[in-house]
N, C-alpha and C positions, 0 to 999 in steps of 0.2 A: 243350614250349612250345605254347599253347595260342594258335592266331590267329581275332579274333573280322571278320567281313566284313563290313559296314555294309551297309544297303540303302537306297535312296532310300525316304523314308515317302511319296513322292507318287505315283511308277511303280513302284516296289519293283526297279529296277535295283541292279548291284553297279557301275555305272559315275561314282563319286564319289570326287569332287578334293579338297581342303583346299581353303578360299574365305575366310580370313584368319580373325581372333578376333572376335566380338559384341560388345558394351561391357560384358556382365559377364564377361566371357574365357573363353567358351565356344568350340570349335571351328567352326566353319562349314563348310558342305560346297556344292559344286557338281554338280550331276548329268550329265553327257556328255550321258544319253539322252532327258528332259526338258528339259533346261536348267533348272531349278528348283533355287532352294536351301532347305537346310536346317540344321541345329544338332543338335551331340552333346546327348543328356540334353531333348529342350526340355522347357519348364516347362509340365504340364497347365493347360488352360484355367480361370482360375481365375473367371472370369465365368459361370455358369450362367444360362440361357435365363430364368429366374423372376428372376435380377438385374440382365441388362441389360434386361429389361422395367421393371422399379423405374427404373433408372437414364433411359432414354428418357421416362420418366414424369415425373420429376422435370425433365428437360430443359422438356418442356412447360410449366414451373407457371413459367415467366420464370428459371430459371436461365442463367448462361450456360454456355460448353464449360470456362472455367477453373474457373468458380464447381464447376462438378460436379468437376474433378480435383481442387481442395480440400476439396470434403465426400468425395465415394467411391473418390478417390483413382487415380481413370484417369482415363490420357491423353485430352489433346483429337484426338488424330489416331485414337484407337480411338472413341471417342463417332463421330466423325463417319465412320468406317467400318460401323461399326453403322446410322447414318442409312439411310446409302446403298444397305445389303444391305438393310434393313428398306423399303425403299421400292420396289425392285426384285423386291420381292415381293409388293407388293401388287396388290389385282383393281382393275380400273376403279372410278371413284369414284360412277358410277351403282350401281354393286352395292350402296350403303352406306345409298340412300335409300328411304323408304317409296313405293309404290306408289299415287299420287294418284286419287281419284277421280272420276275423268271426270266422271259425272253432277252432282257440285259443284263450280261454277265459282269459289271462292273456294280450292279446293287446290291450281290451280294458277296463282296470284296469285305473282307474281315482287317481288322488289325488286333493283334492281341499282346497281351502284355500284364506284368504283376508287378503288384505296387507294394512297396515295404511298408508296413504299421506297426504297432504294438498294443496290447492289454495291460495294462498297470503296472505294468516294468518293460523294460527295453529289451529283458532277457526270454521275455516271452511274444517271438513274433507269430506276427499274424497277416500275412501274405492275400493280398486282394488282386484278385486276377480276373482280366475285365479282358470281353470279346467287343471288339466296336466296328461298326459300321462304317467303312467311307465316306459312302454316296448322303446318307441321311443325318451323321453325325450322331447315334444312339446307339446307347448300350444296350447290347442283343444280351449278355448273359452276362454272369460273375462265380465266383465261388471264392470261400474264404479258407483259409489253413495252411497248412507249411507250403513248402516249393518243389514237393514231389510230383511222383508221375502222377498218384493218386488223385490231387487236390485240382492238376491238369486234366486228369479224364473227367472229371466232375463239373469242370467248365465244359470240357469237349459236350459232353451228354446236354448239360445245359441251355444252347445253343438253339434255338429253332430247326428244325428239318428246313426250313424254308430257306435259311442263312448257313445251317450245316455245309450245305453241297457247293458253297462260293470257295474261291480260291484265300487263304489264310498268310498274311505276313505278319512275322514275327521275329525276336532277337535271335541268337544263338544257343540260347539256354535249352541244353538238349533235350527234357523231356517233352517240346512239343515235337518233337523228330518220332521222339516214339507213340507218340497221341494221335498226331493229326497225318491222316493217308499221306503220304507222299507225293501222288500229282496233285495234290491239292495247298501244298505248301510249299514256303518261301523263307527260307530265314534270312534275315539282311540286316547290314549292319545303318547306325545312326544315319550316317553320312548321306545315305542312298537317298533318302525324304520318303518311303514308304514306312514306315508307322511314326512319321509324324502326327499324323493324328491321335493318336490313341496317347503320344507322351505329352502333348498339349493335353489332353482331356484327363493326365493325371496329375499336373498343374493346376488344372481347373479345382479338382477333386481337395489339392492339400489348398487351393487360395478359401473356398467357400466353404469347408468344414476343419475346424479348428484343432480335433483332434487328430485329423490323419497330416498334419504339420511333422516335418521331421524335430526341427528345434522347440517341443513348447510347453507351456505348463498342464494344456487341454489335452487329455486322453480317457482312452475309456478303461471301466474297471471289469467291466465284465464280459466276455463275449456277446452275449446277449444286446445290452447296450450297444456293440461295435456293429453290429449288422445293422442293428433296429436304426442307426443313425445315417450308414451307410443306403441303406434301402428306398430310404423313407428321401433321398437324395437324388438315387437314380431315377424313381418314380417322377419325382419334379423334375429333371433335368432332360427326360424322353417326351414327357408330355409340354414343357416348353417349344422344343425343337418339330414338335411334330405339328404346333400351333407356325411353326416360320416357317414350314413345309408347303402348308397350304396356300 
């Protein structure tokens, strides 16, 4: 009689329980010395590194989490696990942008501006306030929360020193009046075309992510989620532009 001794695949313990069936009725195991569980046989990863690239990619282009479990046929709780390891790995968002130069006061010309969104009801917003770049067309900073002075100095802080000290236009919404120095801002209305950029680039923002649409079934349910999606966006959309830079 030949007896075969399982190991934990996470600590490599011999200290595992039965932990009930899986739903395709596979064994389950529990580990005494981790407390970690596992499964007889599990099934290799069948998602390789070059296709949930694809898959997060396509996420971007306005799909939504179901949309993609129709076309590529995974889960919405694996899409959005991927998110979340995918975001938690990345560098600061200053890393992503080109290197302004000083001696031309035109590089580091701001436009700022907040973009309306929501968390799981419409009653609960959540205000995306995004600093941008003229010359380079990249988001220098963000910050998420209401539409106070607060969640304004939090962009303001946000900002690079290097893009800090450029001249700022913005709408009329008076807490950049009380944020941003005085000779260094501008408030101006639509008309004028100085933060046209910045309301195209939140156009951009509601065409290629689904949930920040004003009209739509896609939104997020958790703060967490809204960032993690948001983030994992601006990352891609600094490092494309700095690739048509060069």
């Amino acid at each position: 009689m030949v007896t075969i001794t399982l190991h934990c695949p996470h600590c490599g313990s011999e200290a595992l329980v039965r932990d009930g069936h899986a739903s395709n009725g596979k064994q389950k195991f529990r580990c005494h010395a981790c407390g970690r569980r596992s499964r007889e046989n599990p099934t290799p990863n069948v998602y390789p590194e070059v296709r949930r690239e694809e898959i997060l990619h396509a996420y971007q282009e306005r799909s939504s989490l179901r949309g993609l479990s129709r076309t590529f046929g995974v889960s919405r709780a694996t899409v959005s696990s991927w998110i979340k390891k995918k975001v938690a790995q990345l560098p600061p968002l200053r890393t992503t942008l080109v290197t302004p130069d000083l001696k031309d006061p035109t590089s580091t010309i701001l436009e700022l501006d907040e973009l309306w969104s929501f968390v799981l009801k419409k009653a609960n917003d959540s205000w995306i306030w995004i600093a941008f770049c003229r010359q380079t067309r990249q988001v220098v900073a963000y910050a998420l929360g209401d539409r106070s002075k607060k969640t304004c100095q939090r962009l303001w802080e946000a900002i690079p020193p290097a893009y800090r000290q450029g001249h700022c236009f913005t709408d009329f919404w008076a807490t950049y009046r009380a944020v941003i120095p005085e000779e260094q801002h501008t408030a101006v209305g639509k008309e004028t075309g100085e933060t046209a950029h910045i309301e195209r680039w939140n156009n951009t923002l509601r065409q290629r992510l689904a949930r920040f649409v004003r009209m739509t079934l896609s939104f997020s349910k958790s703060e967490v989620m809204h960032e993690a999606c948001l983030l994992l966006f601006l990352h891609r959309y600094n490092l494309d532009n700095t690739i048509l830079l060069k």
